[in-house]
N, C-alpha and C positions, 0 to 999 in steps of 0.2 A: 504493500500500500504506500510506503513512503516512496520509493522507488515510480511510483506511479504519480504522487505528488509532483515530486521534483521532476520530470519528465513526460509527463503528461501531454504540455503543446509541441514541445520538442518532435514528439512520436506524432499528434495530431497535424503539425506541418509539414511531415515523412508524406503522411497519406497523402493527404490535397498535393506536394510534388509527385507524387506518383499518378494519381487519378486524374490529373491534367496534363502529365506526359502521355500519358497512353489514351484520354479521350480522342475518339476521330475528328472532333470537332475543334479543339484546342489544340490536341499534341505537338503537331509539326511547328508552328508559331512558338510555342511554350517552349519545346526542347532548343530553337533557334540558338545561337551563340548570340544574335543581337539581341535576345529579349533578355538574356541569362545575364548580361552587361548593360541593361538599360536600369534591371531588378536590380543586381547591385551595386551599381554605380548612384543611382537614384534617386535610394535611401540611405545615402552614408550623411548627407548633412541633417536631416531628420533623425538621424540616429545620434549625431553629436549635438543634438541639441537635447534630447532623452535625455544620456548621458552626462552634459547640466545638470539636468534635474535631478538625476539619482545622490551627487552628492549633496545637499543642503538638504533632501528628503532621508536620506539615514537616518539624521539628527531631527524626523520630525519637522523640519520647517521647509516647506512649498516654494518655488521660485517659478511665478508665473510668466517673469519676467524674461526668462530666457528666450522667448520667442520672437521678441523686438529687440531684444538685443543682438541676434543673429543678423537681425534687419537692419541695425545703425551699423556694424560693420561690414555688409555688403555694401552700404550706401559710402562708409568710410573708406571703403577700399576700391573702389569706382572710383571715389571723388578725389580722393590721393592720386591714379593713374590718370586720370582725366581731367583734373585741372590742376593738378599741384605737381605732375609729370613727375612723381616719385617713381625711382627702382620700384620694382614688382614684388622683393623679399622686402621694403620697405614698406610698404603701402601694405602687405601682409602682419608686420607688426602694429602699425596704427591700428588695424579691424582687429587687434586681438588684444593692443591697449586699450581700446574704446570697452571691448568689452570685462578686461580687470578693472576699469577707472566705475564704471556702474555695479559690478561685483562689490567694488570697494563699499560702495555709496548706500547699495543694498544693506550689504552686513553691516555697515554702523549703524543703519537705522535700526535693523532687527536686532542685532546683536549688543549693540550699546546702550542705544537709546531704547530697549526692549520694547519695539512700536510689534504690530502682531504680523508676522512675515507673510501672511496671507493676502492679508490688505494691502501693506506695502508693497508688495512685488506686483498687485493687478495693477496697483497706482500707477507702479514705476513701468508697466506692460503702456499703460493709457498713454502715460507722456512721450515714453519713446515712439508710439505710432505718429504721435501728434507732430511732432520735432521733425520725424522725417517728411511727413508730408510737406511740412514750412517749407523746410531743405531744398526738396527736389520741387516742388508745386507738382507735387504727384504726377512726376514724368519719370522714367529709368533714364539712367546716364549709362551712354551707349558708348560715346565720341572719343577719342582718346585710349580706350581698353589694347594692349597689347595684343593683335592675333594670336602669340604664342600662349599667352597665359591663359586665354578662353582653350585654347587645344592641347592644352596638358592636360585637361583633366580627363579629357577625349579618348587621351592613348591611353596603353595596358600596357601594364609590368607583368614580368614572370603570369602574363595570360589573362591579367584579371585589371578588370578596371583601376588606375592610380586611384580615385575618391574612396576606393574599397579597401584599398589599401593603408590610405591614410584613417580609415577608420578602423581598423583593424590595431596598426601600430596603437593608438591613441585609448582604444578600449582594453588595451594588456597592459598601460601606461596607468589607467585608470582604477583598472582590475590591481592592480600592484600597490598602488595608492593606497585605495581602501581595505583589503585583505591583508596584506603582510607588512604595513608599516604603522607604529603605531596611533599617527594620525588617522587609520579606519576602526582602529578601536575605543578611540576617543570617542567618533562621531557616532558609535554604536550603543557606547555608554550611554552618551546624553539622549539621542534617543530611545531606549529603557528607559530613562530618568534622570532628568538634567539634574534637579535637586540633591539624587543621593552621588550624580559624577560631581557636581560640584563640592561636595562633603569632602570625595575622596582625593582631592586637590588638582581635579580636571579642570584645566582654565577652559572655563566652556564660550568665552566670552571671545577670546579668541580663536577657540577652535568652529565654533558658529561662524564666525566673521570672515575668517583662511576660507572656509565653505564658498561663501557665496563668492567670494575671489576666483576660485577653481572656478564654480560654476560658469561666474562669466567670461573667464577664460576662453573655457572652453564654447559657451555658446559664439563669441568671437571668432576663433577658429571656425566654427560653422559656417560663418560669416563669409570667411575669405573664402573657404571651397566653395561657397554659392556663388559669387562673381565668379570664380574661375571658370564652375560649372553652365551657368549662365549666362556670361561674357558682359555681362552690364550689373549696374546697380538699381534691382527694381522695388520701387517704394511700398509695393505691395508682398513683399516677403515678411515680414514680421509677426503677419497675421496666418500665414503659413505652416507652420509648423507645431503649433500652441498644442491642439487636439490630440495630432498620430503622435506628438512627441508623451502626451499622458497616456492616451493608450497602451502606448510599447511599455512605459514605467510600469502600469499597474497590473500589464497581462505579466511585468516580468517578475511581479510579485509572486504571480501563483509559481513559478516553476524556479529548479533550481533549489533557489533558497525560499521554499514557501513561506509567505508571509513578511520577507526582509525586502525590501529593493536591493535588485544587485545586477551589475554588469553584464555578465552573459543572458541573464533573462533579458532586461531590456531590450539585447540586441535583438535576440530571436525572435519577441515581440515584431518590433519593427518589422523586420523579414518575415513572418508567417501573415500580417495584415496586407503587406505589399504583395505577397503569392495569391493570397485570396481575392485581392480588388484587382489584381491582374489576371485571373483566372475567371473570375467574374465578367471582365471587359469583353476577353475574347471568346465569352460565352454569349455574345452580344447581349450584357447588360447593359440597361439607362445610364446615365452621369450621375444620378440623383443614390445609384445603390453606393458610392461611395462612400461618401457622409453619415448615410445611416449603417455603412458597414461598420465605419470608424466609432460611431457613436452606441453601437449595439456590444460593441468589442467592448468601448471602456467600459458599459456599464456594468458589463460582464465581468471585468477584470476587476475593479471594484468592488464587487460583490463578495467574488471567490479569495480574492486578497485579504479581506474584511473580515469573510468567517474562518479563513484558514489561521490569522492571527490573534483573534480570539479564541478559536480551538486549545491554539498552540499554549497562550495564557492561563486558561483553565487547565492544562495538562501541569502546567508548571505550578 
């Protein structure tokens, strides 16, 4: 039964790749090499923007914000190559400062000023859409983009898309992070119980705070692979990844480590919704099944995350 817990979607993602490789309707499109590298190429920024999320959510505290913050570093990192003619590795560090300077901004508000992180981060979701649209007057910045840095994310390394790759690095980075150093045992403590980790002389005030730093880090990093991926900075990304990116969190609660958020659920999260609305499409579904797929998922995820960590409570 535990075995079945912690692997559960894993095995349920097996099937739907199988039953849509061998459908006569689906298969030959499915099995393609470009579809196989459209799937994982697709959701690598989706996926690091998840991954945001899972660290300030160990500790219990939500960062809704990660999803505009993805979006003021696309728009940062366009607007550095396109009007401010920065290097391309430069204009890469700005979209990844932008998003540790609002990490920063996030965690003193949550973590110092103890404002409730839920609140704060929709706040800080609101203003950062607001800001870019000022920015851009809700147009993408096209003009100025390097062709090469739009066609890197194009090409494949050892066979597999580069954006899969950089997510792959970044989630064994992150996986490392939180499991084997003791900064992921900190953030595990506090969320168990902030009160008795702060007893036990966990500076939880900075380990909260470090949190949303990472976070925005990395939602920054998502950032710059979306221009790369995109080849422009488009003012309507922010609002993009908010949804599939709690989804993947909370479907990655059930599996793996049920009931914890942790790394490799998220990811496979993300990848088993993207086989399914892709499997769906070229089953000639509606546009409209996405959205209620993504929303049928969370609630789903939600759910089972819900009772399996109350379970786990009462066991203990």
């Amino acid at each position: 039964m535990r075995r079945l817990e912690q692997f559960g979607l894993p095995l349920l993602m097996l099937l739907v790749v199988v039953a849509l490789s061998f459908n006569e309707t689906t298969g030959a499109v499915f099995r393609s090499p470009a579809n196989i590298n459209n799937l994982l190429g697709n959701q690598s920024v989706t996926a690091l923007v998840a991954l945001a999320m899972v660290v300030p959510l160990i500790a219990r505290y939500f960062d809704l914000s990660v999803s505009a913050i993805t979006g003021v570093s696309n728009i940062a990192v366009a607007s550095a190559l396109s009007s401010f003619h920065f290097p391309i590795w430069a204009a890469i560090l700005v979209g990844i400062a932008a998003g540790a300077i609002i990490g920063f901004v996030n965690g003193f508000l949550v973590a110092k000023v103890r404002l409730n992180g839920f609140v704060v981060t929709l706040g800080t979701y609101s203003v950062l859409l607001g800001l870019v649209t000022w920015y851009t007057d809700g147009r993408p910045i096209t003009a100025g983009i390097p062709p090469r840095f739009a066609q890197w994310s194009s090409e494949a390394f050892i066979g597999l898309p580069r954006p899969f790759i950089i997510l792959v690095v970044i989630a064994l980075t992150v996986w490392y992070l939180l499991t084997q150093l003791p900064f992921g045992r900190r953030l595990e403590a506090i969320g168990s119980n902030e009160s008795a980790a702060r007893l036990v002389g966990i500076s939880t005030t900075r380990t909260v705070w470090l949190a949303f730093v990472i976070s925005g880090v990395l939602a920054g990093a998502g950032g710059a692979l979306q221009t790369s991926r995109g080849g422009a900075g488009d003012p309507s990304v922010g609002t993009a990844f908010l949804f599939p990116a709690l989804t993947a969190v909370f479907l990655g609660a059930t599996m793996i480590k049920p009931g914890k958020y942790n790394v490799w659920g998220t990811v496979i999260g993300i990848f088993f919704v993207a086989t399914s609305v892709s499997g769906l499409t070229l089953l000639g579904a509606d546009v409209w099944v996405q959205p209620v797929f993504n929303g049928a998922c969370l609630v789903a995820a939600v759910t089972l995350s819900t009772i399996i960590a109350r379970t786990r409570d009462a066991s203990a």
